[in-house]
N, C-alpha and C positions, 0 to 999 in steps of 0.2 A: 709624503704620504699623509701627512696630519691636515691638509689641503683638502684630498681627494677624498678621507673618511668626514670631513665634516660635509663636504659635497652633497656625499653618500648618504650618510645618516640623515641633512635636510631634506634630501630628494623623498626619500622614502616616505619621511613622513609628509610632504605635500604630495604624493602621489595617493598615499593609503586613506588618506582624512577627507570626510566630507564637510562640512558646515563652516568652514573658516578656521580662525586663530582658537576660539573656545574650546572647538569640536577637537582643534591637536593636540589640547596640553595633556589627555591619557598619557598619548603616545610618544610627546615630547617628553615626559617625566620618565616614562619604562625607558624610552632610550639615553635621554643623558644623565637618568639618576641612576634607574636602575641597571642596567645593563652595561653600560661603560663607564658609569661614576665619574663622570665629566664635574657633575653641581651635585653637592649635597641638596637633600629636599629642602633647609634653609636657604639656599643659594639660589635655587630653582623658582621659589617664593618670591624671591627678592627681585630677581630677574624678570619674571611674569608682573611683578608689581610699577617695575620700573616700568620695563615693556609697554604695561596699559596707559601708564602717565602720559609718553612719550606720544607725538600725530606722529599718524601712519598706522599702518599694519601690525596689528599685535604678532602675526606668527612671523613677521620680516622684523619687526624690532627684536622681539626673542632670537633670531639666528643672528642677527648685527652683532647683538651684547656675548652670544654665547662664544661666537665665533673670533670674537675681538678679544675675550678670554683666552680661549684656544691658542691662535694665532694670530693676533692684532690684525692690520686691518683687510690683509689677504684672506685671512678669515673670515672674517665680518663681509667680505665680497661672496667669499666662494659660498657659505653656509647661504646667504641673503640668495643666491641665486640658486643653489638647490631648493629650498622652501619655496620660492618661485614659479620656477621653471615647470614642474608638472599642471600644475595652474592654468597654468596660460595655455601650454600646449593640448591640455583638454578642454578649455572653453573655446580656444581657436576652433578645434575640430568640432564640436558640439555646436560654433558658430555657423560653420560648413555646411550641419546637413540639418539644422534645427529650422529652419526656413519650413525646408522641406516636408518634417513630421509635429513640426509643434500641434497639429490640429487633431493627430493620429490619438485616439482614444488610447490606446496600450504603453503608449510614452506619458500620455497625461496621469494613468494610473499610478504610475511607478514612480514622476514624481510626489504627487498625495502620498502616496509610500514612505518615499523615503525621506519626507517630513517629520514625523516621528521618533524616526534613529538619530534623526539631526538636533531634535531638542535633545534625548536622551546622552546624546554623547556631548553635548554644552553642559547638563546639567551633573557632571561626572564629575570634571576637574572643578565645577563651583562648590561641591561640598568636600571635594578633598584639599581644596586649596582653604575653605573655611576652618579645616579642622587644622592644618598645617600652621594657619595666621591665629589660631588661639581662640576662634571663636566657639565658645561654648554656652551653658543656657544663661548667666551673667552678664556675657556682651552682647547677646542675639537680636539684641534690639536695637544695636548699633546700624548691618547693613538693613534692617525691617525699615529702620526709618527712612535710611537713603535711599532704598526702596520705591517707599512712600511717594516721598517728593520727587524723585525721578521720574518716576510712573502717574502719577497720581496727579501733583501739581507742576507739574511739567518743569520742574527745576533744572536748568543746564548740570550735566556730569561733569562742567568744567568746575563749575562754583564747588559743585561737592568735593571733587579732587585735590582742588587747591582750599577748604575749610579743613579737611583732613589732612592736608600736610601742614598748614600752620598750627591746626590741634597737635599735631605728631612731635611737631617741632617744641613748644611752647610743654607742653606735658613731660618730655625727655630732659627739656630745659629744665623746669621747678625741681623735678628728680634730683638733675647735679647736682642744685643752688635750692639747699631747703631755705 
């Protein structure tokens, strides 16, 4: 049964999320923090953190790691292919008959539409995950910068992810060893 609920619960949420891995972690957080208390909201953090580090799919690394918790690696299968699975089967179909209407003004609207709800729900779990990582008016200048350079000076996310873990590392380190 602990197979089939994790199934469950990834299905759901790649069936109800529109935008990607960003747009799920709302409703990855209400279902495995809140609701079944699977991950403390540190755990949740740490997992999303890993998660981004790791190539691939942020919402397919989050069910790997959640599900490999869960149930090692039957888990990490079954959760990986409920977050999956709805996916696919509605761009499949959307493949189907998109030929068809992509030119149809009333499907063109409604995606313009639902642009909007798509940044909004990216833009949810980035300040609830800021508040959760500690950042307050003190560090806020921390992601401003990487920000910055990401956007700005077109710096790779790889250089900053891997600047940030050897900061991470090197900082926790001096702590131990004053």
């Amino acid at each position: 049964m602990k197979l089939l609920s994790l199934f469950y619960v990834f299905a759901k949420i790649g069936l109800f999320t529109l935008g990607g891995g960003y747009a799920m972690l709302p409703l990855m957080e209400q279902e495995l923090v809140d609701k079944r208390a699977c991950l403390s909201r540190r755990d949740f953090l740490d997992t999303v953190a890993v998660a981004q580090a790791a190539p691939g799919i942020m919402a397919i690394n989050v069910a790997i790691l959640v599900g490999y918790k869960r149930a090692r690696a039957w888990g990490s299968f079954w959760a990986a292919l409920g977050v999956a699975l709805p996916s696919f089967i509605i761009i499949l179909l959307l493949a189907l008959f998109f030929q068809t209407y992509q030119e149809n003004p009333l499907v063109n609207r409604i995606f313009k539409g639902v642009r909007p709800a798509v940044v909004a729900l990216i833009a949810v779990p980035v300040f609830r995950l800021a508040r959760a990582a500690g950042i307050n008016q003190k560090t806020l200048w921390w992601p401003a910068v990487v920000a910055v350079l990401v956007w700005l000076l077109h710096v790779s996310p790889v250089y900053m992810v891997l600047a940030a873990g050897v900061y991470g590392y090197w900082h926790v380190s001096r702590r131990r060893n004053p």
